[in-house]
N, C-alpha and C positions, 0 to 999 in steps of 0.2 A: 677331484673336480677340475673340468678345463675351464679354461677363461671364457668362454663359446658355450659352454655351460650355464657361469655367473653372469656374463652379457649378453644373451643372444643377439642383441645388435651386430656384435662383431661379428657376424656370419658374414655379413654383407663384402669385407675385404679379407675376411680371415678363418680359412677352411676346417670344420669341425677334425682334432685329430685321429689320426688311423695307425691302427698297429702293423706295423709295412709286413711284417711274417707271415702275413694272412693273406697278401694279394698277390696277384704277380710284378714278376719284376720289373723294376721303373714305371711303377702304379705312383700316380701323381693326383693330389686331390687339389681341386679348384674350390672355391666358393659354389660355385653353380654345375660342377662335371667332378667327374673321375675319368683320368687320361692314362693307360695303359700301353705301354711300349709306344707313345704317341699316337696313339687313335683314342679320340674323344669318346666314351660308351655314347654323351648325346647324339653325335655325330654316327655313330653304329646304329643307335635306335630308326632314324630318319633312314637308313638302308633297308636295313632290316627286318623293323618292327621290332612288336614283344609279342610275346618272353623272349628274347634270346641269352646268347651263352656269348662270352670273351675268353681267350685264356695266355698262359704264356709260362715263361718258365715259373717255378715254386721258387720259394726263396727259404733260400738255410734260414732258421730261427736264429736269432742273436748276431747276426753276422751284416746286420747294418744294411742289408740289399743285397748280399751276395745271391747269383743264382744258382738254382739247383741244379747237378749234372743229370738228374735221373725223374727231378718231381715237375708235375705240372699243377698251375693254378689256377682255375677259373673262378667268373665271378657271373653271375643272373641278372639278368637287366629284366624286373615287372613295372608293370603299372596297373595302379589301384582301380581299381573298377564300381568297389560300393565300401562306402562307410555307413558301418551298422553298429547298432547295441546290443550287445551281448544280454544275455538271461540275468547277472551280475550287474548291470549299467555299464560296464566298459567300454569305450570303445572298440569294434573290432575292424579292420581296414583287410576287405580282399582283393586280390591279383589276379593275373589273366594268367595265371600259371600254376598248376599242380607243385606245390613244392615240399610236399610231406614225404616222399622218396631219397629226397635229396639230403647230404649231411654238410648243410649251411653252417656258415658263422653269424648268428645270428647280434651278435655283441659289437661287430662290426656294419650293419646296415646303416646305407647310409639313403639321402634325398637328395635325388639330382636334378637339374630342371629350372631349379630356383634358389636362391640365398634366402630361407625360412628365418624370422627375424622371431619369434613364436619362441618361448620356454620349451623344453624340452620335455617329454615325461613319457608314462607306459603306455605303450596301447598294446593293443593283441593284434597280430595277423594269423587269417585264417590261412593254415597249409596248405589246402585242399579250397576249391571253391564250393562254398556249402548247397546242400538240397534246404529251399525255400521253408520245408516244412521239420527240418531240423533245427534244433539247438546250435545257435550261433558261437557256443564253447566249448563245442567238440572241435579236436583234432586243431588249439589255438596256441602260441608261444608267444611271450611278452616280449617285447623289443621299446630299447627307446629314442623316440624319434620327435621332431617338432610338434607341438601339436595341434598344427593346424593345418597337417595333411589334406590333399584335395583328392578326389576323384579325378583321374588324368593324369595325376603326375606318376614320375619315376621312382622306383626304387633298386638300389644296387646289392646285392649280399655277395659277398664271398662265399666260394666254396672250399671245404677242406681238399689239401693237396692230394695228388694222386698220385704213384707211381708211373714210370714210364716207361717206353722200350721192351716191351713184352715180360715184366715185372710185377706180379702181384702187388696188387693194392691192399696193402698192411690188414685193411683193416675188411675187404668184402671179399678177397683171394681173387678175383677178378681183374683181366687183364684191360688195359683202355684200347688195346688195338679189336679186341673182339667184337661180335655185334650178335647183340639180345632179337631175338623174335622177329629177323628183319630190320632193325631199325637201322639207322644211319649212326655207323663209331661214335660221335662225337655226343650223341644224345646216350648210346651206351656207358660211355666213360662217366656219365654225372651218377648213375644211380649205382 
């Protein structure tokens, strides 16, 4: 249990922690942002928009921030668009973004936008943005996040690393330089 956990006051000067192996390198958390090789994701957002995508090098596990010669990391910048009740009573919080394709860290999500002073605890985010006349716990994963999420705001997730440099990605054989049905490489490389 972090101290941001037992206080959540401390949010306010002191940044919930993150497991650095999972973002990319010199991924810096703020109280209110996540800054990646020096570009603020809020700052990326106002370019932007959402959903977008950040990336940079991976980082060797255990090696304190070392970067990778071969892996890349990205991270998904959404924002919540409806807070609903699940069939269960749960909360469940969805995004302007399809993200049931993608192999997120979801243990690392984080809220950017604002220093949430709010206890922590589970909600559900829907992967997929649901059909009205479905079940609001289909296709759901627990995450825990402040709770007192708003409509509007941001959310950050990591994605697990990829290979690079024309290198099969361990885990879908698929190359990042390639491009699926048309799309543009960089929207390839996430699924």
């Amino acid at each position: 249990m972090t101290l941001t956990r037992m206080i959540p006051s401390l949010r306010r000067t002191l940044p919930d922690p993150m497991n650095h192996d999972f973002w990319p390198e010199e991924t810096v958390a703020t109280p209110t942002d996540v800054v990646v090789s020096g570009l603020s994701l809020l700052r990326l957002v106002d370019v932007c928009g959402t959903p977008c995508v950040h990336g940079g090098a991976a980082v060797i596990p255990g090696t304190g921030g070392r970067p990778s010669a071969s892996g890349k990391a990205t991270v998904v910048i959404v924002r919540v668009t409806r807070l609903a009740t699940g069939i269960s009573g749960a909360p469940v919080i969805e995004t302007d973004a399809q993200l049931d394709t993608l192999r997120l860290i979801w243990s690392e999500i984080r809220l950017i936008g604002r220093a949430s002073t709010a206890r922590s605890g589970r909600l559900f985010i829907a992967r997929r943005p649901t059909n009205p006349h479905l079940a609001l716990t289909t296709n759901v994963v627990a995450v825990e996040l402040p709770l007192d999420v708003r409509v509007g705001e941001l959310l950050v997730i990591p994605r697990l690393p990829l290979a690079t440099s024309g290198t099969p990605d361990s885990t879908t054989g698929s190359t990042p330089d390639s491009s699926a049905a048309g799309r543009p490489n960089w929207l390839s490389a996430l699924e």
